[in-house]
gemmi code that builds the backbone of each chain (N, CA, C; Angstrom):
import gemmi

chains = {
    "A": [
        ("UNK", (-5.045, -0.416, 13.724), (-6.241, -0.595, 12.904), (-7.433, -0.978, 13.798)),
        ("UNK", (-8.699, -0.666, 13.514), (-9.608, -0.636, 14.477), (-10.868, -1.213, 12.964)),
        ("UNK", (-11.582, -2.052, 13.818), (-12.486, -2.091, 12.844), (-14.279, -2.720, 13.424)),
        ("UNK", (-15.118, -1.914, 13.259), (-16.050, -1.205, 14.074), (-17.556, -1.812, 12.938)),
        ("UNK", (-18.698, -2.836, 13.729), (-19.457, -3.671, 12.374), (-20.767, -3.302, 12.878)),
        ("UNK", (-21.498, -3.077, 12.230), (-23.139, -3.252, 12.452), (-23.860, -3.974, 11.256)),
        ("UNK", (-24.717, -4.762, 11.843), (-25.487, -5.597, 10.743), (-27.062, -4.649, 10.465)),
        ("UNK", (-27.420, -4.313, 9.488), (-29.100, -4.013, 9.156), (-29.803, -5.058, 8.593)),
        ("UNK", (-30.485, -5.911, 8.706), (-31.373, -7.084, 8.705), (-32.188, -6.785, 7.587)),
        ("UNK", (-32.975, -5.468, 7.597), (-33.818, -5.088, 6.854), (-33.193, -4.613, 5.415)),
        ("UNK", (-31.966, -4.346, 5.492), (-31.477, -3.805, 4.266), (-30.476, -4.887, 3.984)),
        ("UNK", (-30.187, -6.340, 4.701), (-29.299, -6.912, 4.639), (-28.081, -6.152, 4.315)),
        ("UNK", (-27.600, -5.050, 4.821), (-26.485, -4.996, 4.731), (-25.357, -4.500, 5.976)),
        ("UNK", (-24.252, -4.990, 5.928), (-23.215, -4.368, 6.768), (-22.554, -3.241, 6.485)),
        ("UNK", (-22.830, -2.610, 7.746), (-21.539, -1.481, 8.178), (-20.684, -1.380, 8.841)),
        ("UNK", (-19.492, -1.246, 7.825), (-18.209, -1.369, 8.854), (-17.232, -0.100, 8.522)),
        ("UNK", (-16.949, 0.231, 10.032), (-15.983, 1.497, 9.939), (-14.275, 1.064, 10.233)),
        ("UNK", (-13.751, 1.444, 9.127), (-12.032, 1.000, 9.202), (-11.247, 2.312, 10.118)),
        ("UNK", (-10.782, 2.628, 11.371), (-10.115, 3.326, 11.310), (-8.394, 2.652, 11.437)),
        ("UNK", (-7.533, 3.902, 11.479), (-6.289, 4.111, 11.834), (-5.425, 3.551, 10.305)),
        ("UNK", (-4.759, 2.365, 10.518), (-3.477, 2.029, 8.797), (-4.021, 0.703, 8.732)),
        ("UNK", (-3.842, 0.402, 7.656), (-3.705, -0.762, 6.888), (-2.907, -1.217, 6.537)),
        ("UNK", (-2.030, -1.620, 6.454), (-0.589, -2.425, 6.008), (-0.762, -3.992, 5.777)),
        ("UNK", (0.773, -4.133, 5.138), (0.773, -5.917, 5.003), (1.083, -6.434, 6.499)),
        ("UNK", (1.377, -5.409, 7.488), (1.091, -6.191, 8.908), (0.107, -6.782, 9.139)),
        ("UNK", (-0.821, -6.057, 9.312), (-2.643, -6.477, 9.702), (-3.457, -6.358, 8.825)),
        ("UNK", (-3.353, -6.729, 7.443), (-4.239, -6.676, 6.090), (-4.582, -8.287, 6.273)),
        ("UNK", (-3.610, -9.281, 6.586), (-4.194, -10.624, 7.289), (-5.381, -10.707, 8.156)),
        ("UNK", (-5.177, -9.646, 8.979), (-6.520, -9.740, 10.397), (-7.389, -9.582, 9.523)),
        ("UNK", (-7.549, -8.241, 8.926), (-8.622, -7.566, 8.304), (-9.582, -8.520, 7.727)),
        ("UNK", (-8.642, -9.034, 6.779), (-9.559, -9.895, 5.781), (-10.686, -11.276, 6.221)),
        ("UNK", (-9.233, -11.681, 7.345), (-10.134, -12.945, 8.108), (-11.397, -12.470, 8.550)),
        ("UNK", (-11.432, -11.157, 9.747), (-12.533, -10.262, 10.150), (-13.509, -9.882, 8.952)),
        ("UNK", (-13.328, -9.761, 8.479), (-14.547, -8.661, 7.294), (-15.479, -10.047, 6.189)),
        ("UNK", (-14.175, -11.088, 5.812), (-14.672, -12.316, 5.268), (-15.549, -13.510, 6.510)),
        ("UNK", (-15.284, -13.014, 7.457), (-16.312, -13.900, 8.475), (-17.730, -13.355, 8.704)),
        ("UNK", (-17.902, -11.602, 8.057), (-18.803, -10.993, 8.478), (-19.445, -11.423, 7.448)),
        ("UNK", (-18.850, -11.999, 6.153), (-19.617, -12.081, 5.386), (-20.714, -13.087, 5.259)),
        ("UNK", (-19.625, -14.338, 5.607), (-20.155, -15.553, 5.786), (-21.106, -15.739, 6.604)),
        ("UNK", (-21.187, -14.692, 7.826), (-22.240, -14.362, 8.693), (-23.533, -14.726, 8.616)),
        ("UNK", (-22.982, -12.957, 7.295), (-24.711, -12.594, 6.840), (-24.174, -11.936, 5.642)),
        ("UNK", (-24.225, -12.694, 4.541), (-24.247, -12.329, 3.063), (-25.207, -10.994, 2.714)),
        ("UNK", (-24.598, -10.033, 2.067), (-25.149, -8.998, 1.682), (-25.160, -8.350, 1.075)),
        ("UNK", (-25.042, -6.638, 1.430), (-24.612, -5.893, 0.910), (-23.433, -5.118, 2.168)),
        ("UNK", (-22.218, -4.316, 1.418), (-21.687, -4.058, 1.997), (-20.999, -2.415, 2.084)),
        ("UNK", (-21.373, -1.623, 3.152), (-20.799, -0.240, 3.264), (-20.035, -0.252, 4.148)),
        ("UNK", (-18.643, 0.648, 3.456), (-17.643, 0.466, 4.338), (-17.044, 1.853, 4.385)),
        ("UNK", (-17.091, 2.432, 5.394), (-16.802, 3.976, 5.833), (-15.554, 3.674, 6.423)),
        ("UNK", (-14.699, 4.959, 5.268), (-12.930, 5.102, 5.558), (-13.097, 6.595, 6.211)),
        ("UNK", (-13.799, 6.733, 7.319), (-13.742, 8.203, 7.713), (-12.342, 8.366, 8.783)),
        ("UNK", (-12.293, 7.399, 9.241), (-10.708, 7.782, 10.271), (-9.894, 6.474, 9.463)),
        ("UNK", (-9.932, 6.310, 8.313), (-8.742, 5.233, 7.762), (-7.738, 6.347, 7.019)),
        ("UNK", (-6.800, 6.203, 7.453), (-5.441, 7.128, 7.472), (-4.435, 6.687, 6.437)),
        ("UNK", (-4.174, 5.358, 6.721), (-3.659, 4.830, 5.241), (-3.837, 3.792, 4.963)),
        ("UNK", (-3.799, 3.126, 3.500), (-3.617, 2.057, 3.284), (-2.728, 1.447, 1.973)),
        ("UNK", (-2.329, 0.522, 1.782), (-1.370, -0.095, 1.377), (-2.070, -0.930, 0.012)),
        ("UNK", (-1.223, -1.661, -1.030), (-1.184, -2.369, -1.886), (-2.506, -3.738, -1.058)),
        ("UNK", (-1.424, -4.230, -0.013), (-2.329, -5.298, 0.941), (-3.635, -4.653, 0.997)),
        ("UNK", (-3.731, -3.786, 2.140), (-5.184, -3.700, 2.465), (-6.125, -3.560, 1.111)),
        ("UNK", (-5.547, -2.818, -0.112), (-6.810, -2.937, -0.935), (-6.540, -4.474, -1.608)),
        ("UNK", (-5.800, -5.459, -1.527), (-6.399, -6.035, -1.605), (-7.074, -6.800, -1.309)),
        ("UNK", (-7.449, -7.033, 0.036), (-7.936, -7.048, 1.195), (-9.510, -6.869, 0.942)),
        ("UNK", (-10.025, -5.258, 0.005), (-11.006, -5.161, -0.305), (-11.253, -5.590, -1.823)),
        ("UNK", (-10.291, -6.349, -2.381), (-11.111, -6.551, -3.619), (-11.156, -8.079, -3.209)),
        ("UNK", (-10.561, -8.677, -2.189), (-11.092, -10.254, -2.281), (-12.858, -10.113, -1.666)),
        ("UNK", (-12.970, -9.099, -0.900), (-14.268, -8.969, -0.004), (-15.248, -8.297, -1.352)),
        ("UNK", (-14.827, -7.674, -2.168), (-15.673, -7.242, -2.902), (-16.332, -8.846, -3.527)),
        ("UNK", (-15.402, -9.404, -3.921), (-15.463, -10.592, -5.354), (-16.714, -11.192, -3.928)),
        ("UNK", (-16.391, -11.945, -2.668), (-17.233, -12.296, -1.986), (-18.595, -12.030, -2.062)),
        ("UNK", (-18.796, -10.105, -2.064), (-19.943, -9.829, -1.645), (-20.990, -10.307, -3.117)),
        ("UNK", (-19.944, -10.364, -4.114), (-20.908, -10.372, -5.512), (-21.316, -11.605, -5.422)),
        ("UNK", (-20.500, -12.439, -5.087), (-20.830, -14.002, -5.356), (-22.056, -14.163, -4.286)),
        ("UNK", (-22.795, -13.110, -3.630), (-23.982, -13.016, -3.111), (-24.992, -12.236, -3.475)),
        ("UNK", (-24.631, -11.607, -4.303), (-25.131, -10.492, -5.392), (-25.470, -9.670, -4.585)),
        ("UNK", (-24.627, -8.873, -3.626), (-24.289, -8.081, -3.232), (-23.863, -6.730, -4.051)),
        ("UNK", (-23.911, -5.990, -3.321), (-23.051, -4.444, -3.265), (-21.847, -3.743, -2.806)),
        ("UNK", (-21.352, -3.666, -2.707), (-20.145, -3.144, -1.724), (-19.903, -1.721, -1.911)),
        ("UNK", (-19.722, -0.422, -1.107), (-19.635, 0.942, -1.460), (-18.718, 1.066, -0.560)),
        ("UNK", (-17.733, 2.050, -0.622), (-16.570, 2.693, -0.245), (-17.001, 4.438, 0.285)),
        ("UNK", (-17.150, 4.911, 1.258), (-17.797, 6.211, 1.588), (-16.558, 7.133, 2.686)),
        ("UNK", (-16.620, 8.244, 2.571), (-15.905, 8.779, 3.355), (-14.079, 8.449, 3.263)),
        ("UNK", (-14.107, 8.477, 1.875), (-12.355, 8.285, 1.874), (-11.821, 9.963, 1.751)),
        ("UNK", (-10.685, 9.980, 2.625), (-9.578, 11.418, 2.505), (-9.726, 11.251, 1.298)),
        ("UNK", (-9.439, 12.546, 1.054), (-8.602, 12.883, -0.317), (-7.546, 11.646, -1.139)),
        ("UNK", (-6.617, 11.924, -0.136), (-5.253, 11.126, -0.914), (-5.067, 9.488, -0.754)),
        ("UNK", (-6.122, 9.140, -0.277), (-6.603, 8.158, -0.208), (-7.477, 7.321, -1.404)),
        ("UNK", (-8.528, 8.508, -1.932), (-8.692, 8.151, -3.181), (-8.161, 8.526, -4.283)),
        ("UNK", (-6.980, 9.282, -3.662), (-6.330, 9.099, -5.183), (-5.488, 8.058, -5.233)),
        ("UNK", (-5.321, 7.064, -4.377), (-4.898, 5.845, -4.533), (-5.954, 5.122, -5.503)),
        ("UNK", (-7.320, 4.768, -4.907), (-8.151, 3.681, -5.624), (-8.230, 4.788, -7.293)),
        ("UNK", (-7.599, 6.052, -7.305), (-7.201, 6.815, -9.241), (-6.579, 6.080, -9.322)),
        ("UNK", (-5.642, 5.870, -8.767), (-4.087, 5.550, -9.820), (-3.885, 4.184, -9.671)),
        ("UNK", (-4.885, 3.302, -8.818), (-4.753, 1.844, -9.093), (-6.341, 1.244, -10.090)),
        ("UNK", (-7.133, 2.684, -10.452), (-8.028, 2.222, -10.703), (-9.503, 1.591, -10.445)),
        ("UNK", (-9.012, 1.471, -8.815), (-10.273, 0.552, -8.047), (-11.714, 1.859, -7.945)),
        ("UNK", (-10.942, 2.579, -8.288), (-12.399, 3.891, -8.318), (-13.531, 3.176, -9.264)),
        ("UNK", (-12.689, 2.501, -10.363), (-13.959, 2.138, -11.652), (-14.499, 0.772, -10.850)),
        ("UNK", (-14.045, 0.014, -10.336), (-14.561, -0.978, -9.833), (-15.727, -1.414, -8.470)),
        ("UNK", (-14.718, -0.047, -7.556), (-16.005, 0.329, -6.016), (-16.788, 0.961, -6.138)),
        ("UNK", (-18.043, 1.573, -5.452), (-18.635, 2.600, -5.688), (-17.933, 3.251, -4.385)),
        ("UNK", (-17.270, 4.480, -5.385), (-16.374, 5.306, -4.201), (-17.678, 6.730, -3.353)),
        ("UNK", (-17.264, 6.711, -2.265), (-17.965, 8.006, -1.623), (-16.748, 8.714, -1.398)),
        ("UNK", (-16.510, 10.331, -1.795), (-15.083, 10.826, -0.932), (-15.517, 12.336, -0.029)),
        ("UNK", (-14.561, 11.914, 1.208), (-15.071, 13.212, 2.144), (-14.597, 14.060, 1.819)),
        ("UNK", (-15.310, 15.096, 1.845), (-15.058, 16.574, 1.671), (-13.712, 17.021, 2.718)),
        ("UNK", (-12.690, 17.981, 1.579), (-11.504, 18.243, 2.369), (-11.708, 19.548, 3.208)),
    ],
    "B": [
        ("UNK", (22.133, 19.436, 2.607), (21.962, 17.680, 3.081), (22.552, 17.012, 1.279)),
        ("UNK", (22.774, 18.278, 0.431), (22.920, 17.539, -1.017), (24.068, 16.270, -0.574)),
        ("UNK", (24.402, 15.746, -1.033), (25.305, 14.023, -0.906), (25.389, 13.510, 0.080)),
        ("UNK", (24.233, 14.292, 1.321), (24.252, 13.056, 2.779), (23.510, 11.669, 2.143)),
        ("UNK", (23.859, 10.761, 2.723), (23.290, 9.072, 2.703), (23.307, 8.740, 3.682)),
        ("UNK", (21.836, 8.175, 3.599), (21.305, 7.620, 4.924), (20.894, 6.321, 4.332)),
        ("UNK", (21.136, 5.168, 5.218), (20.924, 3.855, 5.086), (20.232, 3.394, 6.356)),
        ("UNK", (18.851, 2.557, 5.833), (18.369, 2.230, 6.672), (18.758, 0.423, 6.694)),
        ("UNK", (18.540, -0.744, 7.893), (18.262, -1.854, 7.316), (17.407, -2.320, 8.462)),
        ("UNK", (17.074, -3.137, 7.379), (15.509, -3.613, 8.292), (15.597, -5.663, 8.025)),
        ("UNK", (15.120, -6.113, 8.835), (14.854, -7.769, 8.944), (13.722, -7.348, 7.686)),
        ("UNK", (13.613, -7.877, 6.444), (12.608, -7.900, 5.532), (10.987, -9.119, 6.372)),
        ("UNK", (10.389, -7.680, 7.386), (9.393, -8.681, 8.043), (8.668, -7.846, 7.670)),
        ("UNK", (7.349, -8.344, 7.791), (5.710, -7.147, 7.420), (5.815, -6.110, 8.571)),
        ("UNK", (6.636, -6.639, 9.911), (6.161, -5.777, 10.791), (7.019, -4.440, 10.992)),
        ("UNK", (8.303, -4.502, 9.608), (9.101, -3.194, 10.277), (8.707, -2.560, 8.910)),
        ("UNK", (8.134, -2.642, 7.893), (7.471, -1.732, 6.821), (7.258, -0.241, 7.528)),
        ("UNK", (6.372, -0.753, 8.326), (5.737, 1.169, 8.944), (7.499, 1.238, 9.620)),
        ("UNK", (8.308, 0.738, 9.852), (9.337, 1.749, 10.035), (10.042, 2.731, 8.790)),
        ("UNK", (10.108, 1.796, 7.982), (10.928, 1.932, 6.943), (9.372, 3.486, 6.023)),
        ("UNK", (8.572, 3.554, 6.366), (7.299, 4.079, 6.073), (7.597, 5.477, 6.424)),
        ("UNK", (7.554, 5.734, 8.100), (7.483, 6.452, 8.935), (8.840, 7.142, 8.625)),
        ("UNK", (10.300, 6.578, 8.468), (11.471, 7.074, 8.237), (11.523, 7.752, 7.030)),
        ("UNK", (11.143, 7.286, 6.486), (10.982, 8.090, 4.471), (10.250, 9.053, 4.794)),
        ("UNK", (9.164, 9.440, 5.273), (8.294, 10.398, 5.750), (9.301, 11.669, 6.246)),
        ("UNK", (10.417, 10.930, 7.633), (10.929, 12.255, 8.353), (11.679, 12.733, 7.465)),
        ("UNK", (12.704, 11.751, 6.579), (13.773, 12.405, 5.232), (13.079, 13.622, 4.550)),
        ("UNK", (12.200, 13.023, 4.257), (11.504, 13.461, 2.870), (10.894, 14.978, 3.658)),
        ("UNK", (10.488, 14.963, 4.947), (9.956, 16.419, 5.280), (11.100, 17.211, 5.082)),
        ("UNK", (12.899, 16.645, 5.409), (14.173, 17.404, 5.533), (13.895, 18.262, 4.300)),
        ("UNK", (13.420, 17.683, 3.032), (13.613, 18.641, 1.846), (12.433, 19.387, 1.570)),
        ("UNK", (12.267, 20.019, 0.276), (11.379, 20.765, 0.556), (10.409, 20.360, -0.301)),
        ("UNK", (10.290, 18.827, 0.302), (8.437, 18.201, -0.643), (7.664, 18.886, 0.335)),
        ("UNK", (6.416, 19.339, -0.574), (5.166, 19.246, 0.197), (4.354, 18.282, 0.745)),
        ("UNK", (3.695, 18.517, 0.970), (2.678, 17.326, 2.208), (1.847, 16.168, 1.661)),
        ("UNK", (1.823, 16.204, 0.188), (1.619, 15.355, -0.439), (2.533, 14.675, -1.274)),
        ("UNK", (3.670, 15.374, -1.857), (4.741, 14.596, -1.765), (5.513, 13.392, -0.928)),
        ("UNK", (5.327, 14.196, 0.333), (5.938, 13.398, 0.995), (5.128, 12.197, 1.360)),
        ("UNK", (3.408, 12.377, 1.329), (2.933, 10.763, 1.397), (3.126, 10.190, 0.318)),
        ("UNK", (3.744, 10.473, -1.152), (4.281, 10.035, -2.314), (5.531, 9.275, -1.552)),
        ("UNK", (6.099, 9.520, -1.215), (7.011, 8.908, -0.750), (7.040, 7.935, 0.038)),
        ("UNK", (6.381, 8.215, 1.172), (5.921, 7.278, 2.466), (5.505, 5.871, 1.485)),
        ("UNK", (4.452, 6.166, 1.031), (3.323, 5.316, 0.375), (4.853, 4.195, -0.710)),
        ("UNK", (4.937, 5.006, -1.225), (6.366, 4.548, -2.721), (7.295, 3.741, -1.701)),
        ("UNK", (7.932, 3.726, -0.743), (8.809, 3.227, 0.115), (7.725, 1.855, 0.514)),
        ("UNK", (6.791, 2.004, 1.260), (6.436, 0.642, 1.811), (6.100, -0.329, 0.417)),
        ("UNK", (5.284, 0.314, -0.760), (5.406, -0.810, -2.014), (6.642, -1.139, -2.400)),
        ("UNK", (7.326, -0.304, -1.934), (8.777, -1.353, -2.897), (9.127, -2.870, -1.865)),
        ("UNK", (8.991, -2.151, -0.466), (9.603, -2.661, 0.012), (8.293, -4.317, -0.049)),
        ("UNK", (6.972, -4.338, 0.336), (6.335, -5.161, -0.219), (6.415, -5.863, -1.056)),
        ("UNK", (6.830, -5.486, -2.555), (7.029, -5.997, -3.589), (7.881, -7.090, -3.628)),
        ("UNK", (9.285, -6.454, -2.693), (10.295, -7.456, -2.291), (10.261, -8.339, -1.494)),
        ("UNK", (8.906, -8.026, 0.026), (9.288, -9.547, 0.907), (8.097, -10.194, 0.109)),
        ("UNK", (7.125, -9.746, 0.016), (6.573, -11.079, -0.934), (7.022, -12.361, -1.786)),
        ("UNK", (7.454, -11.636, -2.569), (8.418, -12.556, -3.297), (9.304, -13.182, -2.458)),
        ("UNK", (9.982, -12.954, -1.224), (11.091, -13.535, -1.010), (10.249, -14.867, 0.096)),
        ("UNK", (10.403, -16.262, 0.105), (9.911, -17.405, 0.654), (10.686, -17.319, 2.030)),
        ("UNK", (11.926, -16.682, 2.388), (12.726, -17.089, 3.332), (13.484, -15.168, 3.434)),
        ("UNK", (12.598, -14.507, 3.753), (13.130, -13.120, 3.834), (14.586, -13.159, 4.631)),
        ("UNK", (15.674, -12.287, 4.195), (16.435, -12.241, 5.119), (16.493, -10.401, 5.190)),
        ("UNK", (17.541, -9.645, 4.601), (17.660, -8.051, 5.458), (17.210, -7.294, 4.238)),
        ("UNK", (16.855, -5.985, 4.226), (16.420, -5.488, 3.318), (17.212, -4.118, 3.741)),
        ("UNK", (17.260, -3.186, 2.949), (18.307, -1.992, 3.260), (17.673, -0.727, 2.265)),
        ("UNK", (17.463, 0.058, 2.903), (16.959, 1.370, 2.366), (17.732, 2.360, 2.560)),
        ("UNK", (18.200, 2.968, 1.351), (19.059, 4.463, 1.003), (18.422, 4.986, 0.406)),
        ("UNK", (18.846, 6.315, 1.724), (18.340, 7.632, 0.703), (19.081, 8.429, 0.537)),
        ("UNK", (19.004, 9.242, -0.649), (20.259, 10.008, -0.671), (19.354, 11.612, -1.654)),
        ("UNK", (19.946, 12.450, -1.679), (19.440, 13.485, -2.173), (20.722, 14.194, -3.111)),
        ("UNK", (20.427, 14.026, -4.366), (21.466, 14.997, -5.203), (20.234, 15.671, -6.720)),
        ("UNK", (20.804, 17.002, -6.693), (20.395, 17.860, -7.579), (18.781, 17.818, -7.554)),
        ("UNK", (18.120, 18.197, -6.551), (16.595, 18.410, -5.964), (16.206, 17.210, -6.506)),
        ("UNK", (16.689, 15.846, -6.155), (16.245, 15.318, -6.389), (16.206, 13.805, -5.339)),
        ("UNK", (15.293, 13.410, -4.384), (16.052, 12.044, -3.755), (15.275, 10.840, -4.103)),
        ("UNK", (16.884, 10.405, -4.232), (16.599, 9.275, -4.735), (16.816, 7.860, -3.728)),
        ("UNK", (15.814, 6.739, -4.136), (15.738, 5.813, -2.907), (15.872, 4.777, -3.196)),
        ("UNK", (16.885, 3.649, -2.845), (17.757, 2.175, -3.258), (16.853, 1.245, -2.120)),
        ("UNK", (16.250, 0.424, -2.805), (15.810, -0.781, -1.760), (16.563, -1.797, -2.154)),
        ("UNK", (17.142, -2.316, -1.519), (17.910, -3.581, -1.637), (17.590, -5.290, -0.985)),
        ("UNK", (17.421, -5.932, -1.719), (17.129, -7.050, -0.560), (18.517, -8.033, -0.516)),
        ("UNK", (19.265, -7.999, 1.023), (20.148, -8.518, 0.589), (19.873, -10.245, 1.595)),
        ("UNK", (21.271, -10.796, 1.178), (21.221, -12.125, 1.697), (20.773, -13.000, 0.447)),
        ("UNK", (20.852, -14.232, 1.323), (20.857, -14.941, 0.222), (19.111, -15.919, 0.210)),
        ("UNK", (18.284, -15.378, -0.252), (16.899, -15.677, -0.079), (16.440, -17.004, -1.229)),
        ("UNK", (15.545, -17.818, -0.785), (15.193, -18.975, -1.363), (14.201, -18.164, -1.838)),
        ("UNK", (14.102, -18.691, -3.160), (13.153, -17.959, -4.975), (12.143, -18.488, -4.808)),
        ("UNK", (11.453, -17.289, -4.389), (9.705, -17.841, -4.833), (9.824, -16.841, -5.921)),
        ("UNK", (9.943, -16.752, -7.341), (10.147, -15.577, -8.582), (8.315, -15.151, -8.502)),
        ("UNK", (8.591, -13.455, -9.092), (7.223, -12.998, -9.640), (6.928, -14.344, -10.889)),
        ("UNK", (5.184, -14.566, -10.573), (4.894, -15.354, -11.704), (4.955, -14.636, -12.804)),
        ("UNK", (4.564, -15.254, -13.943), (4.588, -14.598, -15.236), (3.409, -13.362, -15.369)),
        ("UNK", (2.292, -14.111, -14.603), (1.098, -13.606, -14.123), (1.059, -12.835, -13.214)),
        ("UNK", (1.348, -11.383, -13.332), (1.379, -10.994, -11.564), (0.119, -11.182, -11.030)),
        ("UNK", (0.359, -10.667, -9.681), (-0.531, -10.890, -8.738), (-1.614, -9.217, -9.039)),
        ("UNK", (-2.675, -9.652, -8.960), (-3.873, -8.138, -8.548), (-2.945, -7.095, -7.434)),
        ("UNK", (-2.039, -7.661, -6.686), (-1.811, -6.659, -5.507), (-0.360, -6.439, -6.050)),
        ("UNK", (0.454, -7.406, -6.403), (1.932, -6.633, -7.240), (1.564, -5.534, -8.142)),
        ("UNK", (0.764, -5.668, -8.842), (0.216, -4.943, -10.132), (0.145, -3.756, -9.051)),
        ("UNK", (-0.942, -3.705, -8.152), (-1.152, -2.396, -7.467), (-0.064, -1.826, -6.920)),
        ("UNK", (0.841, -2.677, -6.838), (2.186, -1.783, -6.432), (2.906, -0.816, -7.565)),
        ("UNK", (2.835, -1.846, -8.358), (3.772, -0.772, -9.589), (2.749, -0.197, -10.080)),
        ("UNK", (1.633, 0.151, -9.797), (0.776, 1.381, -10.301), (0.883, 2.085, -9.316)),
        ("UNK", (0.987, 2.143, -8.530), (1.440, 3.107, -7.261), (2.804, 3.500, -7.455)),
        ("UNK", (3.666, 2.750, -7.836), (5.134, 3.046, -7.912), (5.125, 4.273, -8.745)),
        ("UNK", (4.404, 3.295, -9.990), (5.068, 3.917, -11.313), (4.192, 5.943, -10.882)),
        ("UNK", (3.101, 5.654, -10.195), (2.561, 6.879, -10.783), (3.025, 8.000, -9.670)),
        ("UNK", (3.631, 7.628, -8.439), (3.541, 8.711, -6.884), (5.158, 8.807, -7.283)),
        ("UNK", (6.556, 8.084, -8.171), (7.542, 8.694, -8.142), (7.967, 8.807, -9.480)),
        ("UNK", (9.088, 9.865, -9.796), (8.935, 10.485, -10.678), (10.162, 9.357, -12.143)),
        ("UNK", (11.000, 8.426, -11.097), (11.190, 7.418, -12.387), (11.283, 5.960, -11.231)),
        ("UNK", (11.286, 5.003, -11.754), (11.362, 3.715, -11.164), (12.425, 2.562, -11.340)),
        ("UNK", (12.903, 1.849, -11.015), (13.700, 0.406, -12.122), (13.418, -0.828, -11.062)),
        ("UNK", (13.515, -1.654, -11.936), (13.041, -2.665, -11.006), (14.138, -3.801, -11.232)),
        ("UNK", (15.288, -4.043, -10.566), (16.368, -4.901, -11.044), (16.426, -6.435, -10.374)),
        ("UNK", (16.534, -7.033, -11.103), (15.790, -8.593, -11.196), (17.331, -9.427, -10.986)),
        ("UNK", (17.275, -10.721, -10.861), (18.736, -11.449, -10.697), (18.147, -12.471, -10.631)),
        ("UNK", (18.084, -13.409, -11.563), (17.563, -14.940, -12.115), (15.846, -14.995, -11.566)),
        ("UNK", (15.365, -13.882, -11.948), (14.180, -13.728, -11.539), (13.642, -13.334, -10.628)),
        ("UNK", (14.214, -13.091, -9.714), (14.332, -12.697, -8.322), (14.202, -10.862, -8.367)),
        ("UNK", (13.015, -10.079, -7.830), (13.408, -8.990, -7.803), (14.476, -8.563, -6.317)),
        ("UNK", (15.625, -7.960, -6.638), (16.723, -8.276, -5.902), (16.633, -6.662, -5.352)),
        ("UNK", (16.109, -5.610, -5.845), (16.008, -4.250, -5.922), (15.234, -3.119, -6.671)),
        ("UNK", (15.059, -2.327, -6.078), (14.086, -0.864, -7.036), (14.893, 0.499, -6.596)),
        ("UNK", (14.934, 1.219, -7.427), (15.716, 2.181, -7.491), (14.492, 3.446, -7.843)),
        ("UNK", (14.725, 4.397, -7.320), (13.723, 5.371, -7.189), (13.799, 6.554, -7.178)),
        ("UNK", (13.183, 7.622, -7.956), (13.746, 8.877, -7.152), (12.339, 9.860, -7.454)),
        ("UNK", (12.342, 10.971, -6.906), (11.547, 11.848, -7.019), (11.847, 13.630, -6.785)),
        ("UNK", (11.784, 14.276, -7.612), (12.133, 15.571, -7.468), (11.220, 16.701, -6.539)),
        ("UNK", (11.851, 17.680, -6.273), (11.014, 18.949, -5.148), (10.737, 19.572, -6.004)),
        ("UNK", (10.909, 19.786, -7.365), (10.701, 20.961, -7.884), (9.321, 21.302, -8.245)),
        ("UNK", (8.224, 20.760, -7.919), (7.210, 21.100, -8.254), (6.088, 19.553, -7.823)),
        ("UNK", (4.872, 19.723, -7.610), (3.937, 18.974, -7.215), (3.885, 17.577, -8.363)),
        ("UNK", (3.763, 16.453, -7.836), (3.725, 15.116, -9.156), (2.952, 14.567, -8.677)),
    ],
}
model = gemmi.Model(1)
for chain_id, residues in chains.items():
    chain = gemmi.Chain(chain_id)
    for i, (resn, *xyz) in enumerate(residues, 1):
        res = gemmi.Residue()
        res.name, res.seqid = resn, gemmi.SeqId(i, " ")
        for name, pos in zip(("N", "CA", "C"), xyz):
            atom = gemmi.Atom()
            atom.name, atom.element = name, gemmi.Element(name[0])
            atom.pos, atom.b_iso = gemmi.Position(*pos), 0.0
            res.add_atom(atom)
        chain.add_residue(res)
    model.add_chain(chain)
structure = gemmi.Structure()
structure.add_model(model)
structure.setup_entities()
């Protein structure tokens, strides 16, 4: 898992790129990492799954504790560049109605 | 391969999941799922197996069979040993929940067999005969 941050000041918001898996191995790292960015610099948050390959029960939830975060700053959070079968995970768990999903073209 | 069985066992740790992941993957190419099937599978194998060390406070071995009869394979997670009960609350968790919505929807039936509260096993299977 690789995970890749830029801050925009002017738009207060972060960008962070997830590549490689997500699992209940390193869905621990993740969260510590992504919840420190928050605490950082409260915002808004875009998060590009363009090389995220898989992920697990853990890692999303991983993104719904970071979501609940970003709101409690009245934040945004968007999801951009997910595979295919990737979002048909956040279908069939639903998190589609909850993120604002972006999905890459197959 | 109809009535071969293959048994995997694994230390129920977070870190041998992607084995138990990666192995369901090579089975599952043996038959004739397609390429999204078979991440039905991949994906269906690491939630079960999740489902189970979570719950367990004191993981001990976990054991994965697969077996294939009548286009259909089917997959036994077992957690064995004798594990100290942290039970599913009454309340699941946001991320258990996401498991058995993943379960229930990427294979084609599920069971989830319990022993004084304790999920002790999931039983699984999924057919080739067509895209799910």
């Amino acid at each position: 898992m690789g995970v890749r941050e830029k801050f925009n000041p002017e738009t207060e918001t972060w960008y962070v790129s997830l590549d490689g898996e997500i699992d209940i191995y390193n869905a621990p790292e993740l969260k510590e990492k992504l919840h420190k960015l928050i605490e950082q610099h409260p915002g808004n948050f875009v998060l590009n799954c363009e090389n995220l390959s898989y992920i697990d029960s853990t890692g999303l939830g991983v993104l719904i504790s970071v979501l609940r975060r970003v709101k409690e700053y009245d934040g945004k959070m968007t999801i951009t560049d997910l595979k295919p079968y990737i979002r048909k995970i956040f279908v069939i768990t639903g998190l589609d109605k909850i993120f604002i999903v972006e999905v890459q073209e197959a | 391969m109809s009535g071969d069985i293959i048994t995997l066992k694994l230390p129920a740790k977070p870190e041998y999941v992607m084995v138990a992941r990666l192995t369901s993957a090579a089975i599952a190419s043996r038959f004739d799922f397609d390429v999204d099937q078979i991440e039905d599978v991949k994906m269906s194998v690491a939630e079960a197996l999740i489902l189970i060390i979570k719950q367990a406070a004191s993981p001990k071995e976990l054991s994965v069979q697969f077996r294939f009869e009548h286009e259909n394979m089917h997959i036994d997670i077992i957690g064995e040993g004798d594990w100290e009960q942290n039970p599913i609350s009454p309340h699941d968790t946001d991320q258990t929940q996401l498991s058995r919505y993943i379960l229930g929807s990427m294979m084609d039936g599920v069971e989830f067999k319990t022993d004084n509260g304790l999920m002790r096993a999931i039983c699984m299977h999924k057919g080739c005969g067509g895209a799910n």
